[in-house]
N, C-alpha and C positions, 0 to 999 in steps of 0.2 A: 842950276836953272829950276823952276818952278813951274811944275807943268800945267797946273791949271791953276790958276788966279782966285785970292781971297784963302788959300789955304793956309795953314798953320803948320805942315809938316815939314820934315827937314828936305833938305833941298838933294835931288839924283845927281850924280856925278857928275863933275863940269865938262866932263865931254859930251855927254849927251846933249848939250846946246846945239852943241856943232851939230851933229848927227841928224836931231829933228830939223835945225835949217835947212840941211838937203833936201827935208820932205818936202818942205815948203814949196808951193810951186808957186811963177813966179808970177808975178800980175800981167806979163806980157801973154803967158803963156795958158793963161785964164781966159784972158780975150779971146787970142785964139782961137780954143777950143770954142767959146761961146758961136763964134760965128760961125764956125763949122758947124756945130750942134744948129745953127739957126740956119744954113742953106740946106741941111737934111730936113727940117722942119718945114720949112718953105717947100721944097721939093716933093715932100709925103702930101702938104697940104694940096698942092697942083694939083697932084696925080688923084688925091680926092674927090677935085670938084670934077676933072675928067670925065673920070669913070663912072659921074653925077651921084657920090655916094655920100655926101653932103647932111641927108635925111637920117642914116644910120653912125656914122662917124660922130659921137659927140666933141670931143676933143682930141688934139694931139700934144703929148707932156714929158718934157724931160724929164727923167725920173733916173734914181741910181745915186752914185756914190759923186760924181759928177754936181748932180741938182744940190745934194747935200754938203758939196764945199768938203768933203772927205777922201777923196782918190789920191792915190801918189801917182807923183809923178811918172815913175814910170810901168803903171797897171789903171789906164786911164778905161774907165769905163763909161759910154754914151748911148745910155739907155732911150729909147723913144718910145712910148705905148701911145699906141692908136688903141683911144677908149671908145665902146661901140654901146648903143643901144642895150640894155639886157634882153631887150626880145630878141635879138638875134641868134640863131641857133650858132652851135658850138661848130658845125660842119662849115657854116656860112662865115664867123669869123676866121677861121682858116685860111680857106680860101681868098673872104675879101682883102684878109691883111697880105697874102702873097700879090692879089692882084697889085695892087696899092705899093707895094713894095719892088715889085717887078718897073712899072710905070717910075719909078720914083729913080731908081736906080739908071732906066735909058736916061733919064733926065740930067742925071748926073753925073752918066758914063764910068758907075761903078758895077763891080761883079758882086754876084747874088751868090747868098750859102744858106741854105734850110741845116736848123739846129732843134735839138727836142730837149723841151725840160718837163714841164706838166703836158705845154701841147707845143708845139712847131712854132719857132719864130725865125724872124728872118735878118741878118747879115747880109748888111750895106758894107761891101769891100773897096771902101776909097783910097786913094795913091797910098796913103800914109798911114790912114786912120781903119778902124772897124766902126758901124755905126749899129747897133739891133735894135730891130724895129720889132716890139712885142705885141700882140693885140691880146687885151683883156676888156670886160665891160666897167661902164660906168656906173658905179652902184653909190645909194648915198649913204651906206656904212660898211665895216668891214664884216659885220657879222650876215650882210647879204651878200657877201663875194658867190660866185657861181666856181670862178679856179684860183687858184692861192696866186697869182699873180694880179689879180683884185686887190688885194691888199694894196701892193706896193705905195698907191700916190698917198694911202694914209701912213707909210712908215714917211716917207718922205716929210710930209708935214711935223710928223710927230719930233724928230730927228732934228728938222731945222728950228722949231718951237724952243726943243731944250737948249740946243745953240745958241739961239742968239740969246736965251739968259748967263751963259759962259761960252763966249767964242773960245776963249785957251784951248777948250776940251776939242775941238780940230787938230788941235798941234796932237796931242793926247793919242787920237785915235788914229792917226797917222803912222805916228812910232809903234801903238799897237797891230794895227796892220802891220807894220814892214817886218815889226819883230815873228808875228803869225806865218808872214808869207816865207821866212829864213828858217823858220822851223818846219818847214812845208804842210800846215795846218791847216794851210788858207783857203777857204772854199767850201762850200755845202756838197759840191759835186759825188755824189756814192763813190767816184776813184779816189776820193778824196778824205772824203769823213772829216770835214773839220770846219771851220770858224765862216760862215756868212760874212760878206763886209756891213750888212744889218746888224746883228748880234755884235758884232767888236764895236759896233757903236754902242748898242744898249748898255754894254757891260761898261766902257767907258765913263757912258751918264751914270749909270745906276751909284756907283763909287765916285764919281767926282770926281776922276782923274784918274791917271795911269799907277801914281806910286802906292795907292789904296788898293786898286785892283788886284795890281802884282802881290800885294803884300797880304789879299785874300785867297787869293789865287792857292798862293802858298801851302795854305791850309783846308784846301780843298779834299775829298774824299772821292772817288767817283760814286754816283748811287743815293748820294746824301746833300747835295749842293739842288736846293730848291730858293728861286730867284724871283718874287718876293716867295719866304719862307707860309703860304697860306694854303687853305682846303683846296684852292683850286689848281695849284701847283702840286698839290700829294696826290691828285690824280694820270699826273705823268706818273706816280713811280714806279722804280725800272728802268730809267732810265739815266746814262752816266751823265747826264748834265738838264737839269730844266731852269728854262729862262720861258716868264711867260714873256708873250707878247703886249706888253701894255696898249696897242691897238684892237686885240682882239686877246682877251684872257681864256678862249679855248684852245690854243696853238703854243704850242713849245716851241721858240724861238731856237731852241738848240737842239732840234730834234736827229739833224744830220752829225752832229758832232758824233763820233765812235769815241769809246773805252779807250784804246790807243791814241788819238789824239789827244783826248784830254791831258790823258798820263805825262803825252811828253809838256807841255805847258804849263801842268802842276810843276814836273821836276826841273824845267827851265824857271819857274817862278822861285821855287827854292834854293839852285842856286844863285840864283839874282839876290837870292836875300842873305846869302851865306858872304857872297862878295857883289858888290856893288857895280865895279866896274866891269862886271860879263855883261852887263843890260849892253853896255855899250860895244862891245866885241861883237854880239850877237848880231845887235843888229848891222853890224859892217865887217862878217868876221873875215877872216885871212883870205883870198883866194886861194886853190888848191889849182894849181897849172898842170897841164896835163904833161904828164910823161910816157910817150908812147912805148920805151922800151918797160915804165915798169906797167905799163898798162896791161901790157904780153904777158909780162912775171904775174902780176895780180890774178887774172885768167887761168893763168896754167896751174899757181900753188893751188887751188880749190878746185872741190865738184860742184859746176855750176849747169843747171837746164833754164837755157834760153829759147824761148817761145815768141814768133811774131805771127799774127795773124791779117789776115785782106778781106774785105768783106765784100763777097759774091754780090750783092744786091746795091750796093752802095750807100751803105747806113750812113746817116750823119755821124757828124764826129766824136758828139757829145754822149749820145746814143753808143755805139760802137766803143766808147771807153769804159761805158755804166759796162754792158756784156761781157768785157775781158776783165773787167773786177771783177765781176762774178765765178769767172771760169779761172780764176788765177785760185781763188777760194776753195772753189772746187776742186782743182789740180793738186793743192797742198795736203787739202784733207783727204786724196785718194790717193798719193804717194807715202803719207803717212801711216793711213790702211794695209798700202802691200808690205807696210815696214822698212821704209826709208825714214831715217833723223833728217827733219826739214829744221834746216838749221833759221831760213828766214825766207821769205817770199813775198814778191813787190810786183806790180804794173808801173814798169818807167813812163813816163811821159813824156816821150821823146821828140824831136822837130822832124824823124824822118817815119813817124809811127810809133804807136804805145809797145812796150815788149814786158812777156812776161819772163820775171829773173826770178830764181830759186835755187838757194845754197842750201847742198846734203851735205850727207857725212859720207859716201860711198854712190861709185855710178851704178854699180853690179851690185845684187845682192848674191846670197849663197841660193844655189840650185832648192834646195827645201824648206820649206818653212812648217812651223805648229801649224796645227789646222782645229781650233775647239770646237767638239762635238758638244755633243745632248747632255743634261744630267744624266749617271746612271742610271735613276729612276722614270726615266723620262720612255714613254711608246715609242720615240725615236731614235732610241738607241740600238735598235737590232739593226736595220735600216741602215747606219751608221756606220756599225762593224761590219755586216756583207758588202757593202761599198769597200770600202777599204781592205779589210784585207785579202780579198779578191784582189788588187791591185798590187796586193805586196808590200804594202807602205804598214811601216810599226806604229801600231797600236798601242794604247794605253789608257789607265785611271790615274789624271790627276787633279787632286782634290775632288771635287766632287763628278767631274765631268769629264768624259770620253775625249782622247787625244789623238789626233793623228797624225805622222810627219809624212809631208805629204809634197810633190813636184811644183815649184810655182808655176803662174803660167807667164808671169812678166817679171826677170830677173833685170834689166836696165831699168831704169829712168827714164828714157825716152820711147819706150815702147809702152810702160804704164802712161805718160802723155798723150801717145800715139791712139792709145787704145779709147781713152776718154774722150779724146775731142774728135774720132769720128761722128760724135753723136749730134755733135755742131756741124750741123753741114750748110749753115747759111755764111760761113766761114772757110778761106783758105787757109791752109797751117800750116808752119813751116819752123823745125826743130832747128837750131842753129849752133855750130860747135863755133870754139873763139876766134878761128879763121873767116868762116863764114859772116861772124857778128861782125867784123872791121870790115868786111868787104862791102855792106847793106849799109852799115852805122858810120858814115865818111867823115859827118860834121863835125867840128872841134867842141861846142855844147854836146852833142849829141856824147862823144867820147870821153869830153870832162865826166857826166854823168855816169856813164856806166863806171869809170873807174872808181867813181868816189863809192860805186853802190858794191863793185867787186871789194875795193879796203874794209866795207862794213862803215861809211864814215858821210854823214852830213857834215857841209862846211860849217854851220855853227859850232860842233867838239874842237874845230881843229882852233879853238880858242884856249883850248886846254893844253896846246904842244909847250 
């Protein structure tokens, strides 16, 4: 099959045909959604004139992956911005878009969820569907956006422009999505660090299709990939991926991607290019069925510190995931401090809560650890030794600088945990050994997951058995 039209290169594996028809979603099911998309539109606009907001409300706009004819089927996204005045202050769009949103959803007899990305937006909980209602202002370019949600209805345009000079490149960026979202890439979200479904279009366009991409991809470096190669792109550098924004060329369209995610999408790209047919495994690779008794076995061969946290205040959820990547960050790098080998450390993203996982080498350490003083030259070294040897603990020079071995004060793993995340106290915490993790963690997703994360094992490798 030939993924995008008019090209000259040689043709990807004939299973990938098959593969992207699945992506395809089906004309019935296009309708569908459209009407849906059109009775939350209907409904926002009621609750508009309602609340007689008419005067500041300039439009209301499907926007998203949705608008653009690029969503899979099953990661359907139905974005709606209520575009406002730009005189409206930033406190008052808030507000009005909750008001607006609130109104909208009795009408429809759905349940409300507040989310935060730049500022609070709102989730329409319907029987089936999720619908976010975002408010941003109406500005007439991108380089007057007030919050980077401004932008959007220019990606949108920009997006459908290059499409309809090569529809294929939908089928394209479809596969690329699904392949991003198996690689767990997928998403700007800070728990995430990875691929925008914006950006997996750009990169899509910019190469003309998926086999070009991949087969640049390849050859990528992190630190050195500037997306067009110009002055105004060598002002990101520093950074492991820049993609300008051809809507606005001051913004790194890839600015959420991390170092790690790149890496694995270079080395998925490489080996796609060593064998051909793992494009197609990847993206549909083996399921891994859960095995409960070796779920136990997996648990128990390793030292693992499992962390789930509740939040006192009732953060959003989106919110509340960005803080426990941060503190999963922070946990690894102060477990590794007291001298723990942190063999790897993740934020699950679970269905019954986010949980923080981290595999050691050891639960205990030894009762004493080095303790490096002063240089010997240093006014801090008298200081140093009346401390210490007062205390009894041996002293030394080595190398250049005062040694001491000296009592820890947190020999477990779970008491160095313990100890740091008192300091979060807009959080409840809760340390969990492997009995306790099955008895919270019930769900069969929920349990696929932690096992495949105890193996050490994304389903895409298990294309390698």
């Amino acid at each position: 099959m030939r993924l995008s039209s008019g090209s000259s290169e040689a043709l990807f594996p004939h299973c990938l045909e098959q593969v992207a028809s699945r992506l395809e979603p089906s004309e019935e099911y296009l309708r569908t959604l459209e009407l849906r998309a059109g009775e939350v539109i209907a409904a926002l606009e009621k609750a508009v004139e309602q609340l007689g907001l008419s005067h500041v409300v300039k439009a209301l706009e499907l926007q998203g992956s949705l608008a653009r004819d690029t969503w899979l089927p099953d990661d359907v996204d139905i974005d709606i911005f209520v575009l406002f005045d730009s005189r409206v202050s930033a406190e008052e769009l808030r507000e009005l878009t909750k008001r607006i949103s609130e109104r909208a959803a009795q009408e429809l007899g759905a349940g409300l969820e507040t989310r935060y990305a730049s500022h609070p937006y709102y989730v329409l909980k319907l029987r089936d569907l999720e619908v976010e209602v975002v408010p941003a202002y109406r500005v007439p370019s991108p380089a007057q956006a007030v919050t980077p949600v401004d932008r959007t209805p220019f990606h949108t345009n920009y997006v459908r422009e290059e499409l309809s000079k090569n529809p294929a490149l939908k089928r394209d960026i479809r596969v690329f999505k699904k392949l991003l979202k198996n690689l767990r890439i997928y998403g700007a979200e800070t728990w995430v660090g990875g691929f925008s479904g914006y950006l997996a279009e750009l990169l899509v366009i910019r190469y003309g299709g998926l086999q070009r991409l991949l087969r640049e991809i390849a050859s990528w470096k992190p630190g050195r990939v500037f997306i067009p190669p110009t002055e105004e792109a060598l002002r990101f550098k520093g950074a492991p991926l820049v993609v300008l924004d051809p809507v606005d060329n001051r913004r790194n369209a890839a600015a959420a991607v991390t170092r790690d995610a790149l890496l694995k999408l270079i080395a998925a790209a490489r080996l796609v290019a060593q064998r051909e047919d793992l494009l197609c495994c990847f993206l549909e690779p083996p399921r891994a069925d859960l095995d409960e008794s070796a779920l136990r076995e997996a648990l128990a061969a390793k030292q693992f510190l499992f962390v789930k946290a509740e939040s006192r205040e009732g953060m959003p959820t989106d919110a509340f995931k960005g803080r426990l990547s941060r503190v999963q960050r922070k946990l690894k790098s102060k477990l590794e401090e007291e001298g723990f080998l942190v063999y790897r450390a993740k934020l699950l993203d679970l269905k019954a809560g986010p949980l923080i996982a981290v595999e050691l080498d050891q639960e205990d350490l030894p009762p004493r650890k080095k303790h490096i003083g002063p240089p010997v030259w240093s006014a801090n070294a008298l200081s140093f030794l009346e401390k210490w040897v007062r205390a009894r603990s041996p002293v030394f020079v080595e190398g250049e600088r005062w040694v001491a071995v000296v009592p820890r004060k947190h020999r477990r793993a779970s008491e160095v945990a313990a100890a740091l995340l008192r300091a979060y106290k807009d959080f409840e915490w809760h340390t969990l050994d492997a009995e306790s993790l099955l008895q919270h963690y019930t769900r069969p997703e929920d349990r696929r997951e932690i096992y495949l994360w105890a193996l050490g094992l994304e389903e895409w490798m298990l294309c390698f058995q």
